[in-house]
C-alpha positions in Angstrom: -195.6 -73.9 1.2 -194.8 -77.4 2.0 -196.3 -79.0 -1.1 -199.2 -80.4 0.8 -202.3 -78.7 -1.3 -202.2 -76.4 -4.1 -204.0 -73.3 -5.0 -206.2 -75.6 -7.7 -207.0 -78.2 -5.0 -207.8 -75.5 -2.6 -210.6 -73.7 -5.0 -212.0 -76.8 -7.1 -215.3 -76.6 -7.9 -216.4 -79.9 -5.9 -216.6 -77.2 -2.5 -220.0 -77.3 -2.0 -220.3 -81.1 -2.0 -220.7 -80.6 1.5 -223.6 -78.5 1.8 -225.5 -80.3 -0.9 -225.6 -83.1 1.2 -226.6 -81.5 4.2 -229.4 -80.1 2.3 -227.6 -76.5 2.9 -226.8 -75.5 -1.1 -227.1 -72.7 -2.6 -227.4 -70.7 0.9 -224.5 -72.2 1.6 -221.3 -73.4 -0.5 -222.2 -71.2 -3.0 -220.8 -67.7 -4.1 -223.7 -65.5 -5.6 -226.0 -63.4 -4.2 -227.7 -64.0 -1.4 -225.6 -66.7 -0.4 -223.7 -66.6 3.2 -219.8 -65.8 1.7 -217.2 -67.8 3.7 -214.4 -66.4 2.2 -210.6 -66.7 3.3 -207.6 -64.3 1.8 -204.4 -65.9 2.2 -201.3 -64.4 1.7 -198.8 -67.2 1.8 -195.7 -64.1 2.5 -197.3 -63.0 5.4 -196.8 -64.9 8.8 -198.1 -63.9 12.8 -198.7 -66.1 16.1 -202.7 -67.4 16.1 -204.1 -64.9 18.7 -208.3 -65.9 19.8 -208.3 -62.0 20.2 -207.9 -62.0 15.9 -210.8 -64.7 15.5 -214.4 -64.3 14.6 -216.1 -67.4 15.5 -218.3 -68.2 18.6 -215.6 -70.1 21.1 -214.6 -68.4 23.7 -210.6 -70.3 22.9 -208.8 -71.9 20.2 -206.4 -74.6 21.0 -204.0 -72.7 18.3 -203.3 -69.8 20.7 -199.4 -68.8 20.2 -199.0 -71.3 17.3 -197.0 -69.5 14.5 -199.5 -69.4 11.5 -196.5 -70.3 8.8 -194.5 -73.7 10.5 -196.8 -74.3 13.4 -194.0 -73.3 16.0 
C-alpha cells in the first residue's frame, strides 16, 4: 500500500529462479501438479496483529509477535 512492490512485481514469472538454482525446480517454484504449492492470499483491506498462534511453520516464535500486519505498529 506504500508503493514499495506491485502486484506485477510480486507474481513475475522469474519466481522460481531460486529453486532452479538450488537444483529444487519443478518440485519446487513451480505451480502444477505434483509440485509442493506455496501459495499466499493477500487481501490488502484486511489488517490484524502477527500472532505465532496463526502461523504454520516449524519455530516455536516469530520476532513479529504483536506487530500490526498493515503499518508495522
Amino acid at each position: 500500500m506504500k508503493k514499495r512492490i506491485s502486484l506485477p512485481q510480486i507474481r513475475r514469472p522469474d519466481r522460481d529462479h531460486h529453486a532452479k538454482a538450488y537444483g529444487l525446480y519443478p518440485r519446487k517454484g513451480a505451480i502444477a501438479i505434483g509440485a509442493d504449492a506455496d501459495l499466499v492470499v493477500w487481501d490488502p483491506s484486511i489488517t490484524r496483529k502477527i500472532r505465532h498462534a496463526d502461523l504454520h511453520d516449524g519455530s516455536d516464535y516469530t520476532p513479529y509477535e504483536g506487530i500490526d500486519g498493515r503499518d508495522g505498529q
